[in-house]
RODOVO-653054 format. One line per field, with one value per atom (N, C-alpha, C): residue number from 1; residue in one letter; x, y, z. Coordinates in Angstrom, 3 decimals. Layout:
<rs>
k [NUM,...]
r [A,...]
c1 [X,...]
c2 [Y,...]
c3 [Z,...]
</rs>
This chain:
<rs>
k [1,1,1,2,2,2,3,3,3,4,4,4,5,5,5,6,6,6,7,7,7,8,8,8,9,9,9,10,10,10,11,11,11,12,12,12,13,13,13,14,14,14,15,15,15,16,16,16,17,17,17,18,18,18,19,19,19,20,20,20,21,21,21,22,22,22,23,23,23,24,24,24,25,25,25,26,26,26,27,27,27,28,28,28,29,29,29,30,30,30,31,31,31,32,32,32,33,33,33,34,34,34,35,35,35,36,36,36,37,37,37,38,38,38,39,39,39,40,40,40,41,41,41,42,42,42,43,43,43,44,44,44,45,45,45,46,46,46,47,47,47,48,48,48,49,49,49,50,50,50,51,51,51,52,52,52,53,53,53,54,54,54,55,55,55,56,56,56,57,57,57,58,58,58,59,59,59,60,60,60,61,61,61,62,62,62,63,63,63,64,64,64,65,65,65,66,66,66,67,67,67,68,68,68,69,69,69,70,70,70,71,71,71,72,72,72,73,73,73,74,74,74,75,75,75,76,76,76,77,77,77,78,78,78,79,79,79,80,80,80,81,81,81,82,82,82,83,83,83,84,84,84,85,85,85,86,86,86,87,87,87,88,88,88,89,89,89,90,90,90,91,91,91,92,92,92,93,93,93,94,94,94,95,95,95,96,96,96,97,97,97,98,98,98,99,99,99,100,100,100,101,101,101,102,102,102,103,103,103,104,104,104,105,105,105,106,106,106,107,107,107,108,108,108,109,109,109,110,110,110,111,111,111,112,112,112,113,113,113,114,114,114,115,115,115,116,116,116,117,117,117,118,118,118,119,119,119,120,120,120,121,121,121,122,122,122,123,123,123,124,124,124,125,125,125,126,126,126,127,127,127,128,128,128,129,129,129,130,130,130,131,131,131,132,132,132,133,133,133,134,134,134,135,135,135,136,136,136,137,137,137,138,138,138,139,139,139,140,140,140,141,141,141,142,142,142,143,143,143,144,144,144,145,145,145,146,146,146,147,147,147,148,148,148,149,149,149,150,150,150]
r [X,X,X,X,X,X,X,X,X,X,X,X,X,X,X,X,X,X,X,X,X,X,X,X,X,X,X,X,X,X,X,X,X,X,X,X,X,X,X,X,X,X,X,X,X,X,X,X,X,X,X,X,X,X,X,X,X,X,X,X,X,X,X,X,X,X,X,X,X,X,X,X,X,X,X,X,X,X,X,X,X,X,X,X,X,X,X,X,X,X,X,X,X,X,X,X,X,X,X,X,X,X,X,X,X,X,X,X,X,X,X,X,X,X,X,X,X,X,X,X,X,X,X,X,X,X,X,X,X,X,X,X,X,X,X,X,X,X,X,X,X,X,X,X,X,X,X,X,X,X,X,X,X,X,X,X,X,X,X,X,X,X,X,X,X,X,X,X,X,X,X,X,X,X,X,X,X,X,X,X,X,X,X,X,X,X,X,X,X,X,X,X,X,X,X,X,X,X,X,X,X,X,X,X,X,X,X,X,X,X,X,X,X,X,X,X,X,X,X,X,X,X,X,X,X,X,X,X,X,X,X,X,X,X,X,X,X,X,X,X,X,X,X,X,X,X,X,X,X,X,X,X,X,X,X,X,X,X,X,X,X,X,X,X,X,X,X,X,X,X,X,X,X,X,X,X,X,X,X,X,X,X,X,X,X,X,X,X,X,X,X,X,X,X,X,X,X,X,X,X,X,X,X,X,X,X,X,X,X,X,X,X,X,X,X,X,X,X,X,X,X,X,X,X,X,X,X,X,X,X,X,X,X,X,X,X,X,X,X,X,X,X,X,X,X,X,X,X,X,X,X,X,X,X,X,X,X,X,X,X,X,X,X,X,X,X,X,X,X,X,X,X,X,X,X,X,X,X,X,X,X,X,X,X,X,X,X,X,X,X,X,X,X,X,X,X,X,X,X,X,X,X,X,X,X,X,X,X,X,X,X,X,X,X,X,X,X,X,X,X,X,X,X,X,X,X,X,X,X,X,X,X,X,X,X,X,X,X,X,X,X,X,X,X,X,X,X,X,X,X]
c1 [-13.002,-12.722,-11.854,-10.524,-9.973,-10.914,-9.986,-10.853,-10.869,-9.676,-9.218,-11.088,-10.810,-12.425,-13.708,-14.158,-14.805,-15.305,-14.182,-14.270,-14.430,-13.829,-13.941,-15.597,-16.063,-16.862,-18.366,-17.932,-19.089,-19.011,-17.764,-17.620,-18.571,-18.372,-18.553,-20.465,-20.921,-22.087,-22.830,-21.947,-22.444,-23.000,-21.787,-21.474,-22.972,-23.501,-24.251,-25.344,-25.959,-27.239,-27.729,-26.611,-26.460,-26.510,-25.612,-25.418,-24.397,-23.725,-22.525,-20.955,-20.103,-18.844,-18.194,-17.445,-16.125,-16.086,-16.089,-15.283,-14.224,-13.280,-12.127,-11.479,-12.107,-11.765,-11.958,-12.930,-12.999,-11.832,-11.164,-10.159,-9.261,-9.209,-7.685,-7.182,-8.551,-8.129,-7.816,-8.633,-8.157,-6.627,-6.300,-4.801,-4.002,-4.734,-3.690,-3.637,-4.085,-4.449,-3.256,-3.719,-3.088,-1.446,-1.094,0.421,0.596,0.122,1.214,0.967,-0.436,0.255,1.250,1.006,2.913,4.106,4.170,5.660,5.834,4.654,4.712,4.730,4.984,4.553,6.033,6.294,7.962,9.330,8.687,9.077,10.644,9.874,10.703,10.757,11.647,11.795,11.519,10.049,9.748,9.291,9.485,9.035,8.019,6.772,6.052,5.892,5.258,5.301,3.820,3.385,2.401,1.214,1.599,0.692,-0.068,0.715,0.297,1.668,2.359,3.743,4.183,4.788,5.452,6.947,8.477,9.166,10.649,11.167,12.298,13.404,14.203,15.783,16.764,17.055,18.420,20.205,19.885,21.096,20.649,21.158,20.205,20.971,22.304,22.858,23.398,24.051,24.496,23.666,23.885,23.493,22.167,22.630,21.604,20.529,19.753,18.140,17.283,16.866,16.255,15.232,14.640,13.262,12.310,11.330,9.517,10.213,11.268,11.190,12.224,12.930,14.090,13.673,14.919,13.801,14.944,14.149,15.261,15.220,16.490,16.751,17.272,16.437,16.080,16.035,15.879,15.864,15.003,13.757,12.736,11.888,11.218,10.202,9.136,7.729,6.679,6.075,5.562,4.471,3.566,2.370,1.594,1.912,1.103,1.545,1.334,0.360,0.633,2.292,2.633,3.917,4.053,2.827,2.558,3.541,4.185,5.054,4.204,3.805,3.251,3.973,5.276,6.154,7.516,8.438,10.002,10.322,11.851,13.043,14.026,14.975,16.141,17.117,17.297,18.046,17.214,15.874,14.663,15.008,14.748,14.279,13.290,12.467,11.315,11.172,10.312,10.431,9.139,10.005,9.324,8.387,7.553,5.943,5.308,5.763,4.733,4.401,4.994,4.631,3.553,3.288,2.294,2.728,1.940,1.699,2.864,3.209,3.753,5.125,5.292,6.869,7.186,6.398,6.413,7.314,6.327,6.664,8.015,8.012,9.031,10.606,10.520,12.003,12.667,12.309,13.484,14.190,13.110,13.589,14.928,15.073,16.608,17.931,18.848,19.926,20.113,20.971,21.393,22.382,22.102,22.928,21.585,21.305,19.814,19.131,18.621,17.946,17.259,16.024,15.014,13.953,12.660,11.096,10.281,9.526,7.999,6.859,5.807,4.609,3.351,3.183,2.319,0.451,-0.249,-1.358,-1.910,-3.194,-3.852,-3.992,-4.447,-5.095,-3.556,-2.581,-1.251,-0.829,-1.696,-0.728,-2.094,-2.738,-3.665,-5.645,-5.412,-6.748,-7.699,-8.743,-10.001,-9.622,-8.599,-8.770,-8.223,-8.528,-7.624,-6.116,-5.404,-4.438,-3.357,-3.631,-3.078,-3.271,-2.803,-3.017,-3.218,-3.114,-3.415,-4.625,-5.312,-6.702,-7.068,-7.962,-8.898,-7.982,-8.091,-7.865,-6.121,-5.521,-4.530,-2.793,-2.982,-1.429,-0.145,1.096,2.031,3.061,3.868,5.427,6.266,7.067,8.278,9.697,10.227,11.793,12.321,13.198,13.682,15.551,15.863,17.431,17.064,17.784,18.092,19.366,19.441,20.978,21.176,20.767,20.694,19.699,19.923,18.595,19.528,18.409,19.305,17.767]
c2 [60.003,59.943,61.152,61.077,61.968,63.287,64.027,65.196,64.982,64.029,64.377,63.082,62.386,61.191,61.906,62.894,63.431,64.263,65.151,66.093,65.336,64.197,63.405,62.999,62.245,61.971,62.829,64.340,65.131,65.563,65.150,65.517,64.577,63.355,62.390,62.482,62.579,62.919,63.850,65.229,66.484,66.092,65.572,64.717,64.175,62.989,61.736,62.598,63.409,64.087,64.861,65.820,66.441,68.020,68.148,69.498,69.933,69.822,70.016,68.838,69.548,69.117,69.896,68.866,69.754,71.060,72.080,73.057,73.510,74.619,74.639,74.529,74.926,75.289,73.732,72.901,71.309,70.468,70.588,70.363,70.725,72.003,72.931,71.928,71.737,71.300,69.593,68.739,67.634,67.464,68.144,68.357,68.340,69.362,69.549,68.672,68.259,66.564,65.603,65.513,64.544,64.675,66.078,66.371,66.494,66.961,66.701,65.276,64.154,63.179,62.288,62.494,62.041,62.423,64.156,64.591,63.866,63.309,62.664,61.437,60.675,59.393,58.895,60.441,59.885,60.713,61.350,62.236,63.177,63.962,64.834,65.935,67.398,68.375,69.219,69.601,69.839,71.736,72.430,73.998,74.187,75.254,75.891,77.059,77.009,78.902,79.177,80.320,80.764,80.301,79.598,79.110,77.443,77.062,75.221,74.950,75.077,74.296,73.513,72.786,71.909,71.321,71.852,71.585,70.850,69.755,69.616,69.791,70.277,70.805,69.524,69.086,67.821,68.588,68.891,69.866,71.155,72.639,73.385,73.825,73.382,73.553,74.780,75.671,76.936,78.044,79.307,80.912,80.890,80.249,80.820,79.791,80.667,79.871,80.340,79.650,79.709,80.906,81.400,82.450,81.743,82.092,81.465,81.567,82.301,82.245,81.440,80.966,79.296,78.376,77.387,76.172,75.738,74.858,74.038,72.545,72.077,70.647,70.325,68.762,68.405,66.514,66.174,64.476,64.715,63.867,63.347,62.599,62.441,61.059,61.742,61.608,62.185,60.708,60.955,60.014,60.264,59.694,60.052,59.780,60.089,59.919,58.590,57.596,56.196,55.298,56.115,55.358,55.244,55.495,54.494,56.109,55.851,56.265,56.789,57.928,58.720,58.611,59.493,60.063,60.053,59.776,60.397,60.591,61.309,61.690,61.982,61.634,62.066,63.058,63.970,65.391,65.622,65.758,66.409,67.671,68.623,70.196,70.197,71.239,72.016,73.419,74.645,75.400,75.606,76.501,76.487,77.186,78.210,78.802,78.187,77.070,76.218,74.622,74.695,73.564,73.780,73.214,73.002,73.987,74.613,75.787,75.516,74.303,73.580,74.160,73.168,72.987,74.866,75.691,76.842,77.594,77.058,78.205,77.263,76.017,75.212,74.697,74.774,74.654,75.697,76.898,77.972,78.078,77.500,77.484,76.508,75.349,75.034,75.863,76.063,76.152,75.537,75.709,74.782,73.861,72.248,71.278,71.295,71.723,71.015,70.193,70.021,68.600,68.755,67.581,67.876,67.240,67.527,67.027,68.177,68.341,69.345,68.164,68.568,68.286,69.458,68.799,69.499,69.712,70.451,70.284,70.175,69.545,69.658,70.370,71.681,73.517,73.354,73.308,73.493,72.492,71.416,70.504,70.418,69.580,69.553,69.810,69.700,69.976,68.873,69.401,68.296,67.437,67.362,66.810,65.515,64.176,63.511,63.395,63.185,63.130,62.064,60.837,59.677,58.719,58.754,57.689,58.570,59.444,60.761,60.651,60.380,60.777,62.024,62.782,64.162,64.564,65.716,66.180,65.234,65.032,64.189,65.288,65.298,65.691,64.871,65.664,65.021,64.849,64.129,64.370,64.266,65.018,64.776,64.835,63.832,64.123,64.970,65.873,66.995,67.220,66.865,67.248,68.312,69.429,70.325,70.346,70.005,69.841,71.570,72.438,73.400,74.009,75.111,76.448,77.064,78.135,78.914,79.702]
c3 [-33.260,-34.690,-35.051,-35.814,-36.183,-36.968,-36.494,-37.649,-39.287,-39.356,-40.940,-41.617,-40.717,-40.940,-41.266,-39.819,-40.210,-40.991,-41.623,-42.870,-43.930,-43.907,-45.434,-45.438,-44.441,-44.225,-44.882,-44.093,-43.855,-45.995,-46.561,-47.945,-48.152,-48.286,-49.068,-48.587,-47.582,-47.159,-47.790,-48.253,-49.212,-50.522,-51.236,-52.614,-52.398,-51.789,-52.077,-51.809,-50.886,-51.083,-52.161,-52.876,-53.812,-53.248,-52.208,-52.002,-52.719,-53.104,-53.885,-53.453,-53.102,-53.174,-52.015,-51.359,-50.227,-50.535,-49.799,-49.926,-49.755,-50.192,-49.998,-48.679,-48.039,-46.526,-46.101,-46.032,-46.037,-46.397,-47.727,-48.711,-47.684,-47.605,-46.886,-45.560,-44.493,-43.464,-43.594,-44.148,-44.587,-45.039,-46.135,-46.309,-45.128,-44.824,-43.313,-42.779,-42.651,-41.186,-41.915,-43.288,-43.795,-43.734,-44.020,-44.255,-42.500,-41.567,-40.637,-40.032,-40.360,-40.182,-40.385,-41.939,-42.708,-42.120,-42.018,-41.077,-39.907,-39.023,-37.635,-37.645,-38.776,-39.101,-39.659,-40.710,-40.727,-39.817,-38.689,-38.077,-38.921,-39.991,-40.250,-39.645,-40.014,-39.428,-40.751,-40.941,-41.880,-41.791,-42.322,-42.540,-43.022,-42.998,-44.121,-44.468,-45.752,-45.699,-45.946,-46.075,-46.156,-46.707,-47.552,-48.796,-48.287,-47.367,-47.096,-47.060,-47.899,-48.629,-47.672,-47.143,-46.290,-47.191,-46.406,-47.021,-45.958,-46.576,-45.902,-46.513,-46.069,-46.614,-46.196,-47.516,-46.735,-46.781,-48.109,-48.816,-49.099,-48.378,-49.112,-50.520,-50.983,-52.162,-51.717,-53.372,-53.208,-52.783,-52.871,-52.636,-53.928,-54.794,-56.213,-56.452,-56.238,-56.167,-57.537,-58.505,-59.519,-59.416,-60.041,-60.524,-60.984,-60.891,-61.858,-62.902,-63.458,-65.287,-65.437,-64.433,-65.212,-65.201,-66.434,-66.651,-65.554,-64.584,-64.073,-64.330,-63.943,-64.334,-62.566,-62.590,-61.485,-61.630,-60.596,-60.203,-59.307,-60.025,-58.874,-58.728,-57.660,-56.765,-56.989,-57.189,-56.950,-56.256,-55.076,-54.158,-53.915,-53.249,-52.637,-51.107,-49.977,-48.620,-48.378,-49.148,-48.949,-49.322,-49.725,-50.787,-51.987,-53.072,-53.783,-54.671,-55.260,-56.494,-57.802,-58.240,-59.159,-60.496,-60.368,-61.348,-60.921,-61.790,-61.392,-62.593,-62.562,-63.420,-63.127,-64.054,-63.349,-64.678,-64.033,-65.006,-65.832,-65.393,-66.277,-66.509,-67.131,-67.423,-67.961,-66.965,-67.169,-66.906,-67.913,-67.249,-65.922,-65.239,-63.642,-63.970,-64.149,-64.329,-65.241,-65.701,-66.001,-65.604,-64.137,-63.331,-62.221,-61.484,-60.585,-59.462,-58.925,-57.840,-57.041,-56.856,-54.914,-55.892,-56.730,-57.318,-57.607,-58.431,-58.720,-57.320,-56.184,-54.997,-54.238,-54.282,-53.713,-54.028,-55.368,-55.964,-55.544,-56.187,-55.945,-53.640,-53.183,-51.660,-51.686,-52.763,-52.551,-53.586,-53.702,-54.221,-54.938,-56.023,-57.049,-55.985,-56.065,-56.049,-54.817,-54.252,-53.568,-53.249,-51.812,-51.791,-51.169,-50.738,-50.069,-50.567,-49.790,-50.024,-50.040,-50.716,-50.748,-50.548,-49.454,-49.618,-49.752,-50.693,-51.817,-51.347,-50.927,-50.307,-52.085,-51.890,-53.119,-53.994,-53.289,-53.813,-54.861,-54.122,-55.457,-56.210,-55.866,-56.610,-58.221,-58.000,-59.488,-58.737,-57.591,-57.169,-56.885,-57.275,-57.567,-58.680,-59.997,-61.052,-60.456,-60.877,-61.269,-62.408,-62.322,-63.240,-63.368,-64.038,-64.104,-63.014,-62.728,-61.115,-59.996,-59.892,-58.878,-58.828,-57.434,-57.252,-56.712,-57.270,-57.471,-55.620,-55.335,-53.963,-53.131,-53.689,-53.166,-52.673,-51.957,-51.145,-51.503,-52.535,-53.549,-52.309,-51.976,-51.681,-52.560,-52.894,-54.094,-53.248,-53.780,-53.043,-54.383,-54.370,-55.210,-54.934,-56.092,-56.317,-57.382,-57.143,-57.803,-58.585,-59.908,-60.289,-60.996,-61.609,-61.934,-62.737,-63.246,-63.868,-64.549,-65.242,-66.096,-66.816]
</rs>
């Protein structure tokens, strides 16, 4: 049995006795399982950094990479690793320290004119919450055009 089975498992086992809930470290490694089965599933050539982040570069755009304090304007896919389609936009602006952890630490890694995917481990994306069709603990992929900041 995969590991990613058994962690869910040993959650959903916690939950129903009433010991509490996954822990982070439970959460953390599940993620994990889940995001490099996706990279191996769609065999990308994907990076991470410190945090979980998992990122692919298609375009890395220009030299100038946004700050936490620009709003940037962007085109994008939000998925889950099944396929199933969350959110998009296209030439949205938002400002960046007030988006979600992944996008916070992951946009500014492309350049303006930018392209690419972030997968999003839970801890950064919304967590335990549900949020619209997002179920509680869920790993985002977003495909991400960067059209500019300011």
């Amino acid at each position: 049995m995969k590991l990613k089975s058994l962690l869910y498992l040993s959650c959903l086992l916690a939950s129903a006795i009433g010991l509490g809930s996954c822990d982070k470290e439970d959460q953390d490694a599940i993620d994990q399982q889940i995001i490099e089965d996706f990279i191996n599933e769609h065999q990308l050539d994907a990076d991470s950094t410190a945090s979980g982040l998992y990122y692919v570069i298609d375009d890395p755009g220009t030299s100038e990479h946004p700050t936490i304090d620009d709003d940037v304007t962007i085109d994008y896919v939000g998925f889950l690793t099944n396929g199933d389609v969350f959110d998009s936009g296209v030439n949205v602006t938002y400002p960046l320290n007030q988006l979600i952890l992944g996008w916070q630490e992951g946009i500014p890694i492309f350049g303006k004119g930018g392209s690419g995917y972030l997968i999003v481990p839970s801890r950064l994306g919304y967590g335990e919450r549900r949020v619209g069709t997002i179920p509680p603990n869920s790993v985002l992929v977003f495909e991400i055009h960067l059209n500019n900041f300011h």
